[in-house]
MARZALUM-414584 format. One record per atom (N, C-alpha, C, CB): residue number from 1; residue in three letters; atom name; x, y, z. Coordinates in steps of 0.001 Angstrom, whole numbers. Last residue first. Glycine has a CB too. Example, Ala and Ser with C-alpha at 12.3 -4.5 7.8 and 13.67 -1.06 7.14 Angstrom:
! residues 2
{num->2	residuo->SER	atomo->N	east->12850	north->-2250	up->7080}
{num->2	residuo->SER	atomo->CA	east->13670	north->-1060	up->7140}
{num->2	residuo->SER	atomo->C	east->12900	north->30	up->7870}
{num->2	residuo->SER	atomo->CB	east->14084	north->-598	up->5725}
{num->1	residuo->ALA	atomo->N	east->13190	north->-5690	up->7800}
{num->1	residuo->ALA	atomo->CA	east->12300	north->-4500	up->7800}
{num->1	residuo->ALA	atomo->C	east->13200	north->-3300	up->7800}
{num->1	residuo->ALA	atomo->CB	east->11308	north->-4473	up->9046}
//
This chain:
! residues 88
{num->88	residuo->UNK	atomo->N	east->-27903	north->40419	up->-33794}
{num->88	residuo->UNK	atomo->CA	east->-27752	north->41003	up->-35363}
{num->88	residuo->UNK	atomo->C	east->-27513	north->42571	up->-35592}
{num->88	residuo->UNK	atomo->CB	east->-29151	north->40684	up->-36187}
{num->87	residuo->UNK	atomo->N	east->-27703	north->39932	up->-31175}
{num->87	residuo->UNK	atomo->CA	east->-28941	north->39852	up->-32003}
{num->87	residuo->UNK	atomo->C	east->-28844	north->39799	up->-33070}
{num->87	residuo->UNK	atomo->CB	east->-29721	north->40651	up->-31939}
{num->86	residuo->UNK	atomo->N	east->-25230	north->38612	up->-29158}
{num->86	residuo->UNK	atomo->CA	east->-25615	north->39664	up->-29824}
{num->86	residuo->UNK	atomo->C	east->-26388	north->39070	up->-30895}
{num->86	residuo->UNK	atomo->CB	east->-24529	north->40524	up->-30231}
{num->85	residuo->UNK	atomo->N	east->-24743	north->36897	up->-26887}
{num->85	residuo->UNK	atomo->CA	east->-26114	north->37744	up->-26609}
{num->85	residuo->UNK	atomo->C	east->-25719	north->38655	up->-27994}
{num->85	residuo->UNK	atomo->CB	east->-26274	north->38776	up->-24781}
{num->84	residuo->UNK	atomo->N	east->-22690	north->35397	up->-27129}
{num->84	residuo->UNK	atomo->CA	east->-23513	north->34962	up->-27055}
{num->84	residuo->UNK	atomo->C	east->-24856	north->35428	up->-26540}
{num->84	residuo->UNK	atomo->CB	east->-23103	north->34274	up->-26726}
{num->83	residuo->UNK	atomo->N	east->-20452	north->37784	up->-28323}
{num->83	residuo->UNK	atomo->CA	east->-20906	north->36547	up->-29727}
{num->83	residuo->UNK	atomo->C	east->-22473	north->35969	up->-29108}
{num->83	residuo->UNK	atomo->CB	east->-19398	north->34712	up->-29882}
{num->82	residuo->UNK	atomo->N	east->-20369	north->40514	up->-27692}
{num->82	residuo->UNK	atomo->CA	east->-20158	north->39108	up->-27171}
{num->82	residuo->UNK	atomo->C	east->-21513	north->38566	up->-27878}
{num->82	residuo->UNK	atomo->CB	east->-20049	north->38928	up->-25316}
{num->81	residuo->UNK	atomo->N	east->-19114	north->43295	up->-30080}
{num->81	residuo->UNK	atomo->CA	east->-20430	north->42711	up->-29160}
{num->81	residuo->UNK	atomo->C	east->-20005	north->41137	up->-28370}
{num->81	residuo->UNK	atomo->CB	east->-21980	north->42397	up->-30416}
{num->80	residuo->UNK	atomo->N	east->-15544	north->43984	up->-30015}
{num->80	residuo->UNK	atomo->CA	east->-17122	north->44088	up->-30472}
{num->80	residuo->UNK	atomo->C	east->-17986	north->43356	up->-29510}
{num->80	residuo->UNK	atomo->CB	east->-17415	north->43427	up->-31977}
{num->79	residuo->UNK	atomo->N	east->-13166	north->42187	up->-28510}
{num->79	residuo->UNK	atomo->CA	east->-13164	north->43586	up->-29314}
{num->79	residuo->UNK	atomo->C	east->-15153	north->43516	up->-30568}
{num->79	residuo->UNK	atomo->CB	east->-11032	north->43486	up->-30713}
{num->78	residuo->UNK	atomo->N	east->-11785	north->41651	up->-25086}
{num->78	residuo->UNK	atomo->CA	east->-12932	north->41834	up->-26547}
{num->78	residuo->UNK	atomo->C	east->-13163	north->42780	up->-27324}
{num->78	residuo->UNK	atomo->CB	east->-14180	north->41749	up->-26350}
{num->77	residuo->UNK	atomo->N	east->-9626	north->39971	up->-23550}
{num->77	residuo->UNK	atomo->CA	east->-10016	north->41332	up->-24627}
{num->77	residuo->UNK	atomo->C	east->-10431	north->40923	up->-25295}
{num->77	residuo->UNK	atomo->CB	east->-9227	north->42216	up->-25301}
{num->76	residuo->UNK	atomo->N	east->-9654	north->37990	up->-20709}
{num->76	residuo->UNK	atomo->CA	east->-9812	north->38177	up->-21955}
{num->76	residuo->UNK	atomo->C	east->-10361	north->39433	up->-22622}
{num->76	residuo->UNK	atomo->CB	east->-10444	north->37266	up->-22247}
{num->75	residuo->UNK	atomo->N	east->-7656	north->37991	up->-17394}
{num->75	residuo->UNK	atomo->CA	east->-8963	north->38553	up->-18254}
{num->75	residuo->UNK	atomo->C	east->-8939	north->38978	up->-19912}
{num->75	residuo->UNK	atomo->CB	east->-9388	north->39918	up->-17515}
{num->74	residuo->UNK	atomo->N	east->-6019	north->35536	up->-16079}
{num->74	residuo->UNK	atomo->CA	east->-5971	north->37017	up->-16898}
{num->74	residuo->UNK	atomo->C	east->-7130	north->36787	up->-17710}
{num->74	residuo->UNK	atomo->CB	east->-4506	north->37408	up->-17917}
{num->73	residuo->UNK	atomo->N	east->-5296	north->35402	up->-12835}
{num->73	residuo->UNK	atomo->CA	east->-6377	north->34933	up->-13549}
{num->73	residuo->UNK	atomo->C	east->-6076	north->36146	up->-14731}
{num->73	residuo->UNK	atomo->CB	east->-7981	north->34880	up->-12633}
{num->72	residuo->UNK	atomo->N	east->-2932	north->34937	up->-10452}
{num->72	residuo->UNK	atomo->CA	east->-3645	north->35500	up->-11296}
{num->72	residuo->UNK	atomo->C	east->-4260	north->35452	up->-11983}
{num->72	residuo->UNK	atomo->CB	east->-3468	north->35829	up->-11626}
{num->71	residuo->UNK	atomo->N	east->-1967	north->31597	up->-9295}
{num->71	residuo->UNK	atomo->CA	east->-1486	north->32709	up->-10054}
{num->71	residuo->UNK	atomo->C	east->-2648	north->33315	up->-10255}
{num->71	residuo->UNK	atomo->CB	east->-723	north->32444	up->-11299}
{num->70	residuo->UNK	atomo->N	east->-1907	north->30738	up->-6356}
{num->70	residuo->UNK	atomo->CA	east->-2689	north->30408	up->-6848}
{num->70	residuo->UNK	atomo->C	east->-2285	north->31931	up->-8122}
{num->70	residuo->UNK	atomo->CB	east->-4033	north->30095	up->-5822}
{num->69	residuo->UNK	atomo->N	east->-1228	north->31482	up->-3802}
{num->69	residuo->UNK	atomo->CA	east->207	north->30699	up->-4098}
{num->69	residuo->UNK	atomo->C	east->-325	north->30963	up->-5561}
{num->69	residuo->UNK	atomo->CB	east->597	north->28798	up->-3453}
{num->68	residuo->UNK	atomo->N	east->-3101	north->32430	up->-2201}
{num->68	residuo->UNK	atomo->CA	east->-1907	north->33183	up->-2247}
{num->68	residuo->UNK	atomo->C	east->-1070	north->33226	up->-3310}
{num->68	residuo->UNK	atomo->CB	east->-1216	north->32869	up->-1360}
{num->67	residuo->UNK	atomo->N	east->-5282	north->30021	up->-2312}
{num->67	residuo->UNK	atomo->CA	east->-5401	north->31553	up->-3111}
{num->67	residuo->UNK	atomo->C	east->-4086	north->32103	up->-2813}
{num->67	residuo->UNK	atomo->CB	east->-6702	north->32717	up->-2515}
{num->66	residuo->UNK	atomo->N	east->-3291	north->28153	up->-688}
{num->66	residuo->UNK	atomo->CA	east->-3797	north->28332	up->-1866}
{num->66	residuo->UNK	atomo->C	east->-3558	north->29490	up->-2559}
{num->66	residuo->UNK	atomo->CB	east->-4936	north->28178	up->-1794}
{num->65	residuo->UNK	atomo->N	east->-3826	north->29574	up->1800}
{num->65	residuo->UNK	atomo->CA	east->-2615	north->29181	up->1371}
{num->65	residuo->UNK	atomo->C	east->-2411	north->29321	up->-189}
{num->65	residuo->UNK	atomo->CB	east->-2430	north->27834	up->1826}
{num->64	residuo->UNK	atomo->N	east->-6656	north->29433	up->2180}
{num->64	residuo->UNK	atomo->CA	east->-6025	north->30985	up->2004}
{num->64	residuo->UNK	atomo->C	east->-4329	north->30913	up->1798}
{num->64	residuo->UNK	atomo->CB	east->-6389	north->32004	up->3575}
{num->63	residuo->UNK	atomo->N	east->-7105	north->27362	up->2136}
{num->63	residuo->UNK	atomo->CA	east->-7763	north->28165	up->1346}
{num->63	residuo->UNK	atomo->C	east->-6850	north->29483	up->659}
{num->63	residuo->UNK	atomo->CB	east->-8915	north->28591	up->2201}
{num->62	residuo->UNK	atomo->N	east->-5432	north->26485	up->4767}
{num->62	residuo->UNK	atomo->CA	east->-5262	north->25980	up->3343}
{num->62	residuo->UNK	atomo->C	east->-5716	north->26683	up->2454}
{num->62	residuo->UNK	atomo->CB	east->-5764	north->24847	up->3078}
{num->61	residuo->UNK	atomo->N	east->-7132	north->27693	up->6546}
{num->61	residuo->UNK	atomo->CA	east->-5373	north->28301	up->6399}
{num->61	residuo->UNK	atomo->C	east->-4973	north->27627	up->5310}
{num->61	residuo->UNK	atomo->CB	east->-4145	north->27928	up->7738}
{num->60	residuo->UNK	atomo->N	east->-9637	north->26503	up->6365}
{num->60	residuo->UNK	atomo->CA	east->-9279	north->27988	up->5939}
{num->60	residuo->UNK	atomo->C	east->-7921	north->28275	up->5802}
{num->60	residuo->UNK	atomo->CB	east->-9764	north->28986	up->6886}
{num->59	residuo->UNK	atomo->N	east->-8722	north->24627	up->7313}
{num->59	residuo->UNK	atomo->CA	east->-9161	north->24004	up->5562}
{num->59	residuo->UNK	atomo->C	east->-9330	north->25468	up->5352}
{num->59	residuo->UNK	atomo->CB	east->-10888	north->22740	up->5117}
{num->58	residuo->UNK	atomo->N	east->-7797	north->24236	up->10082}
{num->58	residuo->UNK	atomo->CA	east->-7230	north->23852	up->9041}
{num->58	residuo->UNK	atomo->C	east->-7501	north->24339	up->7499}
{num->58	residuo->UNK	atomo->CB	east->-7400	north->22696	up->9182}
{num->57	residuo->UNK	atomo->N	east->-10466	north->25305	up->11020}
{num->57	residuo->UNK	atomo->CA	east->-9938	north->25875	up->11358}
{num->57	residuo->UNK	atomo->C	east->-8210	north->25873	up->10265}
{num->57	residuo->UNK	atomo->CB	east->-10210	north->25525	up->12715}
{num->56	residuo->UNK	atomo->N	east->-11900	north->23082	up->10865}
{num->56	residuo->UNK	atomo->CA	east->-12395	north->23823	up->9587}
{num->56	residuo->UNK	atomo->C	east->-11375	north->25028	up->10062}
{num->56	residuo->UNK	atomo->CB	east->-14330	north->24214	up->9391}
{num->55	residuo->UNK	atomo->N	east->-10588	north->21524	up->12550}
{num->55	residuo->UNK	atomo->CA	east->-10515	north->21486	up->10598}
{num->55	residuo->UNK	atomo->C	east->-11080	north->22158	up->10286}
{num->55	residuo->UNK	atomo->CB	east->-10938	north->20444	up->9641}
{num->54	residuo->UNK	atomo->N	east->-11311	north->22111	up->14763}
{num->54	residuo->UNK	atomo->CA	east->-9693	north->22234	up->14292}
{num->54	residuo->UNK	atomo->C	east->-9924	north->22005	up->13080}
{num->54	residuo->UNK	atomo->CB	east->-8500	north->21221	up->14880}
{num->53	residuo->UNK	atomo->N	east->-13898	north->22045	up->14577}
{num->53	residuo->UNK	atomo->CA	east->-13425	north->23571	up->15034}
{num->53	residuo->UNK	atomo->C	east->-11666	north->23095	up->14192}
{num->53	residuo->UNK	atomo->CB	east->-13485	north->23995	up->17444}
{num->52	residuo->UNK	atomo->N	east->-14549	north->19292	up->14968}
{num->52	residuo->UNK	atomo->CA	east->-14703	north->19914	up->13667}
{num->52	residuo->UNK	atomo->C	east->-14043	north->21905	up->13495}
{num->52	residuo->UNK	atomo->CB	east->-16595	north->19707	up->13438}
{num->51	residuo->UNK	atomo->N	east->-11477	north->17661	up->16652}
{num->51	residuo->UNK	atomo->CA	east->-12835	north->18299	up->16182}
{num->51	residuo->UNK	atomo->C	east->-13261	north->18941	up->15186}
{num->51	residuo->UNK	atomo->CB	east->-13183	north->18985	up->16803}
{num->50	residuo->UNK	atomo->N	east->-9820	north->14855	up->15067}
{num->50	residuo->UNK	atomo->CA	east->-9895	north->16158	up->15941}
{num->50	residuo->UNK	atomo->C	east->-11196	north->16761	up->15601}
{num->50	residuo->UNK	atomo->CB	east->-8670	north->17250	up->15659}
{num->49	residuo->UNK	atomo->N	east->-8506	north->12251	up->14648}
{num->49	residuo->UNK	atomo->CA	east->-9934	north->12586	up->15247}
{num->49	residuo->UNK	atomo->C	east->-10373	north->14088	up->15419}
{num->49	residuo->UNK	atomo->CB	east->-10017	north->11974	up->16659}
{num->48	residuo->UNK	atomo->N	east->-5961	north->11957	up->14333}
{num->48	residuo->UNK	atomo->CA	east->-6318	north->11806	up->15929}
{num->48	residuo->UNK	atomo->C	east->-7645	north->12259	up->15848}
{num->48	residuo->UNK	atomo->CB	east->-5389	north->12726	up->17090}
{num->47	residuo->UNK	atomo->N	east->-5793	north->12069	up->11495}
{num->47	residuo->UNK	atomo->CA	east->-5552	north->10930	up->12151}
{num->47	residuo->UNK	atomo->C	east->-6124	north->10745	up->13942}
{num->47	residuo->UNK	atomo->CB	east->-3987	north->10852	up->11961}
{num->46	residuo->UNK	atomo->N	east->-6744	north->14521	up->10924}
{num->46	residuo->UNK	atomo->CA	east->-7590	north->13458	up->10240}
{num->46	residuo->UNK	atomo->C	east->-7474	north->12218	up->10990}
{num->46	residuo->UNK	atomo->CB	east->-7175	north->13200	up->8764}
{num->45	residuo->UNK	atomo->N	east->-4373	north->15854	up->12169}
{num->45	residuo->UNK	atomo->CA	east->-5690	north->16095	up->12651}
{num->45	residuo->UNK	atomo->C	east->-6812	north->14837	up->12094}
{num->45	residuo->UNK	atomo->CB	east->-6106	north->17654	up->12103}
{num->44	residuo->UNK	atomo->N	east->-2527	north->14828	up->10264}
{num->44	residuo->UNK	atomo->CA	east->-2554	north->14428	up->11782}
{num->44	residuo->UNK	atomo->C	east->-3534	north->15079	up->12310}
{num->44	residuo->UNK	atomo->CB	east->-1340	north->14708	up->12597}
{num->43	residuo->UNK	atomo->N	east->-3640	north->15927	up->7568}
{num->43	residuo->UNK	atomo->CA	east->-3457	north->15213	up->8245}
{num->43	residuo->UNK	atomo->C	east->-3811	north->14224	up->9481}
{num->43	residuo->UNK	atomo->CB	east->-3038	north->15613	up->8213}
{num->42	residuo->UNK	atomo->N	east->-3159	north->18600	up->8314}
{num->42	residuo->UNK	atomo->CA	east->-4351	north->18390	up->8337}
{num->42	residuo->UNK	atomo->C	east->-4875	north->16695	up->8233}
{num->42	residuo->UNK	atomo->CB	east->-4781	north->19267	up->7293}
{num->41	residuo->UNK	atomo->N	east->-492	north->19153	up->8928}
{num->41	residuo->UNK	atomo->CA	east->-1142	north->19630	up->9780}
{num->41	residuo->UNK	atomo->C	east->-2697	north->18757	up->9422}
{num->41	residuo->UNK	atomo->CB	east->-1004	north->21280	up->9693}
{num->40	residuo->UNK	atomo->N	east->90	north->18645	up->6268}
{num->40	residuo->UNK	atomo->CA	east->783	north->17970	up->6870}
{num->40	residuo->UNK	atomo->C	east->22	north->17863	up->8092}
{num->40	residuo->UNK	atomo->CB	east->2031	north->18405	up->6893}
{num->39	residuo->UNK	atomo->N	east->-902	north->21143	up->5288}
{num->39	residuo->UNK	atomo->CA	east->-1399	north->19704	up->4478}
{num->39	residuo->UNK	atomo->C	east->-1005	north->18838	up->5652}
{num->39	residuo->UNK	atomo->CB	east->-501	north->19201	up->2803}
{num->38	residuo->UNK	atomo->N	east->939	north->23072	up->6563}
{num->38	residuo->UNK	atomo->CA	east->-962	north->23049	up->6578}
{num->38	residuo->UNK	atomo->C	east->-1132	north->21751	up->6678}
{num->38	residuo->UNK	atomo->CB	east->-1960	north->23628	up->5095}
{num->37	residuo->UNK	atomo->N	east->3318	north->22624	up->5061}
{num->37	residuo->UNK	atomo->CA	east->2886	north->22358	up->6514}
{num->37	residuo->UNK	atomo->C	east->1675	north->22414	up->6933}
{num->37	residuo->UNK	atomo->CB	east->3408	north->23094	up->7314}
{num->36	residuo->UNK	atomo->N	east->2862	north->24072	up->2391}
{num->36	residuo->UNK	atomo->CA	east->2829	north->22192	up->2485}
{num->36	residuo->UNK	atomo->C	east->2829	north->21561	up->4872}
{num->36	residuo->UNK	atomo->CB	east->5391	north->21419	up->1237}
{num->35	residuo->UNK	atomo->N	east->2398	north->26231	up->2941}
{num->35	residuo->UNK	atomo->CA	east->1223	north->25163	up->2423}
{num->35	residuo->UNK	atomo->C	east->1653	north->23629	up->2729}
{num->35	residuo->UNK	atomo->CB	east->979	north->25306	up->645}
{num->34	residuo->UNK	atomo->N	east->4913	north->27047	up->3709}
{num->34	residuo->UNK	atomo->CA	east->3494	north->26513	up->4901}
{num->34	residuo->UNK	atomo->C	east->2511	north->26061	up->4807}
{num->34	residuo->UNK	atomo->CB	east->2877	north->27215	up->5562}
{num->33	residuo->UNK	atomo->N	east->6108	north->26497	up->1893}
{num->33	residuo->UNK	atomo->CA	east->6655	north->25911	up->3131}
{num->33	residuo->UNK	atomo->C	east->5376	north->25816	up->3826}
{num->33	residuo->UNK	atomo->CB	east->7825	north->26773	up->3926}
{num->32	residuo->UNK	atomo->N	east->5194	north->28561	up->13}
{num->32	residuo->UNK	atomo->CA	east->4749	north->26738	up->-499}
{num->32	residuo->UNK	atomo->C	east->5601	north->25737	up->814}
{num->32	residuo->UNK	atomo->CB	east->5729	north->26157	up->-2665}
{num->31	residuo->UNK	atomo->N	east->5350	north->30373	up->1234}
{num->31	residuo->UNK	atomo->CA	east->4098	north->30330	up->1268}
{num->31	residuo->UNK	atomo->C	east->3980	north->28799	up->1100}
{num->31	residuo->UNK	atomo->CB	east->3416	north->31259	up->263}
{num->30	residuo->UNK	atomo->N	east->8169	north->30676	up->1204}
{num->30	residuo->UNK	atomo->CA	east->8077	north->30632	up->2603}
{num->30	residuo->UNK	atomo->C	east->6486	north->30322	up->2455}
{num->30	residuo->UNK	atomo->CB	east->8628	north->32079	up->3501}
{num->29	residuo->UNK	atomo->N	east->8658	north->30871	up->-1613}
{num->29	residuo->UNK	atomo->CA	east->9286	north->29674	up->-938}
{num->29	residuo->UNK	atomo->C	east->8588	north->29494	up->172}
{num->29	residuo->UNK	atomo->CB	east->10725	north->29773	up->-602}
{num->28	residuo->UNK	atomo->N	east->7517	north->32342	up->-3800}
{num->28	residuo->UNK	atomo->CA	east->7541	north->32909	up->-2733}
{num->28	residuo->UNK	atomo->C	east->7298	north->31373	up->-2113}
{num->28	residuo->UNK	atomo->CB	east->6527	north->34223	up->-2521}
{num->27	residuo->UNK	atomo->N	east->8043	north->31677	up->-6715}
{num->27	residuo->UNK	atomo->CA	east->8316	north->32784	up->-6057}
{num->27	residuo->UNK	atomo->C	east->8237	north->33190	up->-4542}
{num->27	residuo->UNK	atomo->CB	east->7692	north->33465	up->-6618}
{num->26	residuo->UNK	atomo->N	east->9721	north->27602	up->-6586}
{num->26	residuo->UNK	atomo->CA	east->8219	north->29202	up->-6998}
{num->26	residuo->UNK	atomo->C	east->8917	north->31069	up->-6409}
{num->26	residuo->UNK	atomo->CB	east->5991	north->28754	up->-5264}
{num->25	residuo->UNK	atomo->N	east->11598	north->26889	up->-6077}
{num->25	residuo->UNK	atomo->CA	east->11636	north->27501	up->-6791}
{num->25	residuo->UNK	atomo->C	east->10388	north->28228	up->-7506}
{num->25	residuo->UNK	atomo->CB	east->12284	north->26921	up->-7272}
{num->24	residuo->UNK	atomo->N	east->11099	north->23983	up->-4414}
{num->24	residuo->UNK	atomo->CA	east->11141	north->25404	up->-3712}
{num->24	residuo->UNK	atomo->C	east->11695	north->26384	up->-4337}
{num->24	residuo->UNK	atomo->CB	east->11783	north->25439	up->-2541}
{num->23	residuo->UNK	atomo->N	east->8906	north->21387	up->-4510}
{num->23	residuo->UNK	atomo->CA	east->9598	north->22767	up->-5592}
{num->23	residuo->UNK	atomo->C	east->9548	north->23452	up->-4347}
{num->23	residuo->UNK	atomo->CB	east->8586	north->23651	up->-7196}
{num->22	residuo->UNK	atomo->N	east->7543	north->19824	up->-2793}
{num->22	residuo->UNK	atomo->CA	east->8773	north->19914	up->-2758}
{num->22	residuo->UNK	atomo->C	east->9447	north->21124	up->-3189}
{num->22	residuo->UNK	atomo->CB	east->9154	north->18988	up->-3336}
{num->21	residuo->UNK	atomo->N	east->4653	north->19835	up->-4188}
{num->21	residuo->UNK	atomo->CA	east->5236	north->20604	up->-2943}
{num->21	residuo->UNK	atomo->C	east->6668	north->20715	up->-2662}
{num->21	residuo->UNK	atomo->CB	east->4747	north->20037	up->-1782}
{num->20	residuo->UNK	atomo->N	east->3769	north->21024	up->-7289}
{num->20	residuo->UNK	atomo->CA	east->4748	north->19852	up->-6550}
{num->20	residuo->UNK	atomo->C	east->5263	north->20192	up->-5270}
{num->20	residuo->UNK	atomo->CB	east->6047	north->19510	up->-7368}
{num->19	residuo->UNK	atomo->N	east->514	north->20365	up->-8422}
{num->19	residuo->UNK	atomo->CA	east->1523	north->21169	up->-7583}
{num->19	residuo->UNK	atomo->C	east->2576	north->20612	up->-6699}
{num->19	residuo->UNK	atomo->CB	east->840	north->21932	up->-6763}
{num->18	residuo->UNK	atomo->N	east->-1068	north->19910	up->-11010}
{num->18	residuo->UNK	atomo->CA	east->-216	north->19339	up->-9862}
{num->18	residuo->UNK	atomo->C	east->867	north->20166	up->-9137}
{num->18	residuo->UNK	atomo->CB	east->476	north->18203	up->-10373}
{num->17	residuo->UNK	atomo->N	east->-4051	north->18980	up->-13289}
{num->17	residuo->UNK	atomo->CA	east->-2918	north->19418	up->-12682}
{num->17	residuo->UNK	atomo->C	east->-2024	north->19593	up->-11637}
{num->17	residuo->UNK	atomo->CB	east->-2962	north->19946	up->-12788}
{num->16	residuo->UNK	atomo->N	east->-5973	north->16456	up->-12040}
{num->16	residuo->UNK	atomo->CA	east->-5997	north->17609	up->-13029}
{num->16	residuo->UNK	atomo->C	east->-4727	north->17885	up->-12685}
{num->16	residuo->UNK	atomo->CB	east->-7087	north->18840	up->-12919}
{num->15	residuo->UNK	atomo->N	east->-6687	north->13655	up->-11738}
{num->15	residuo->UNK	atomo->CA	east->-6226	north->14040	up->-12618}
{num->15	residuo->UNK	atomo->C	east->-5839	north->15040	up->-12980}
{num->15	residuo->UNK	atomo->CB	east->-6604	north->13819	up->-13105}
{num->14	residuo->UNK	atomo->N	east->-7075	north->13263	up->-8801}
{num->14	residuo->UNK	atomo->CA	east->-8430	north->13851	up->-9352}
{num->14	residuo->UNK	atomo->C	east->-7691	north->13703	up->-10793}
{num->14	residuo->UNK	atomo->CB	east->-9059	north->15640	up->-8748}
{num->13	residuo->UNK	atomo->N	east->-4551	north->12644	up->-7817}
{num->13	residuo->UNK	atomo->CA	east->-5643	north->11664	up->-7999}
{num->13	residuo->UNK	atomo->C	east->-6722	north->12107	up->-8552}
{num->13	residuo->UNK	atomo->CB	east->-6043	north->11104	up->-6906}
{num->12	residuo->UNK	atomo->N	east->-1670	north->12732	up->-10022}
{num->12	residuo->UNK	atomo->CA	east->-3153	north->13657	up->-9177}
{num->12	residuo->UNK	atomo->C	east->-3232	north->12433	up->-9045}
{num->12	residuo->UNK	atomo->CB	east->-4627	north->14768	up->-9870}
{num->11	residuo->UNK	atomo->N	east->1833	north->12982	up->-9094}
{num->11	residuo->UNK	atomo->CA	east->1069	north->11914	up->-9181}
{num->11	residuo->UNK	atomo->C	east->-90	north->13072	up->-8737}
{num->11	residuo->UNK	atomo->CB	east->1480	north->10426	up->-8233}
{num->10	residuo->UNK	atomo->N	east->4137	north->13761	up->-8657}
{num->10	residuo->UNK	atomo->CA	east->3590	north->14106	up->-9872}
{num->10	residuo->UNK	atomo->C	east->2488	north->13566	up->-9830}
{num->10	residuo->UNK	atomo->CB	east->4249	north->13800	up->-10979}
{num->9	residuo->UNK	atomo->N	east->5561	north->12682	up->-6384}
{num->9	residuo->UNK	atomo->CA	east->4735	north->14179	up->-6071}
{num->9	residuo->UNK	atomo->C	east->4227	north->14323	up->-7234}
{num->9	residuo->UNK	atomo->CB	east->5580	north->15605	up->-5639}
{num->8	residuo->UNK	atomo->N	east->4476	north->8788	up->-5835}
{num->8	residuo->UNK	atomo->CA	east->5090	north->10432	up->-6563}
{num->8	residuo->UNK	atomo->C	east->4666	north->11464	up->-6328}
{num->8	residuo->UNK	atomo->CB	east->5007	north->10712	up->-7880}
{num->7	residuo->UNK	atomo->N	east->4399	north->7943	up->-2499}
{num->7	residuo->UNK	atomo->CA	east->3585	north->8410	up->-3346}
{num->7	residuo->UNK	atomo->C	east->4311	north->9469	up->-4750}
{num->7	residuo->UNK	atomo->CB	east->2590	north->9127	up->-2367}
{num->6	residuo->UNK	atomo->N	east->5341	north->8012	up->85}
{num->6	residuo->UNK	atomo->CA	east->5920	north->6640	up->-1035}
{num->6	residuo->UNK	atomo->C	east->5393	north->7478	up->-2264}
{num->6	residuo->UNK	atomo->CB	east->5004	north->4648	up->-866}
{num->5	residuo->UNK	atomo->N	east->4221	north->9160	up->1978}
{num->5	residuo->UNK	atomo->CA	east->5560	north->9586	up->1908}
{num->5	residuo->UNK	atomo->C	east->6419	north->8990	up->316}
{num->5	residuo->UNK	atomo->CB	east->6276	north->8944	up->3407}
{num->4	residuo->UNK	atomo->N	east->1728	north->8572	up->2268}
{num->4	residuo->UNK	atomo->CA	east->2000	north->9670	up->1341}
{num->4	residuo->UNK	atomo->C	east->3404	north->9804	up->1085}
{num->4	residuo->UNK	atomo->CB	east->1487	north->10939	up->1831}
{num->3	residuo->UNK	atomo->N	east->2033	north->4739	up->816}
{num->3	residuo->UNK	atomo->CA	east->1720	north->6143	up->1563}
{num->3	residuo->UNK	atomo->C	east->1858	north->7215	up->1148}
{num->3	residuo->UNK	atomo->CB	east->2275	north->6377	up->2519}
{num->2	residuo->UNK	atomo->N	east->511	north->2052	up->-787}
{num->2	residuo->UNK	atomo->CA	east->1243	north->3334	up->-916}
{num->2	residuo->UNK	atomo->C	east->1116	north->4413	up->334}
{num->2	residuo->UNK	atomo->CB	east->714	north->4002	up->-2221}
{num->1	residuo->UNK	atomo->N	east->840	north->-1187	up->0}
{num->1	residuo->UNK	atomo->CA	east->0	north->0	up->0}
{num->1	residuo->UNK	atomo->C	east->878	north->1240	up->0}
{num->1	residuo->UNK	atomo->CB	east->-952	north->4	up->1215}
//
């Protein structure tokens, strides 16, 4: 049986794309240190049972790990009407 420790870091299970916690060549090292300590954190909470106050207390400092780490979204230029409301 695989653990997490055994597990490739390339490896999804949902399939989609992948964030390699190890990389410590993103831009900001000290965010993907504490994301990946969150995860770690959430965990050993999963394992001892902990209350629902400590995880949801967990799954916000992940959220907000995330969104930090989580690039920018770039907004598409349009140039005339949008194709799926214009009349003629």
């Amino acid at each position: 049986m695989e653990t997490l420790s055994t597990l490739p870091a390339h490896r999804s299970l949902a399939g989609g794309p992948v964030l390699d916690l190890r990389d410590t060549s993103s831009r900001d090292p000290g965010s993907l240190e504490a994301l990946r300590d969150a995860y770690a954190e959430r965990l050993a909470l999963f394992g001892a049972r902990a209350p629902a106050e400590e995880l949801a207390r967990n799954a916000q400092l992940v959220r907000s790990l995330e969104a930090a780490l989580r690039p920018a979204a770039v907004r598409l230029r349009r140039s005339g009407p949008d194709p799926a409301i214009f009349l003629g």
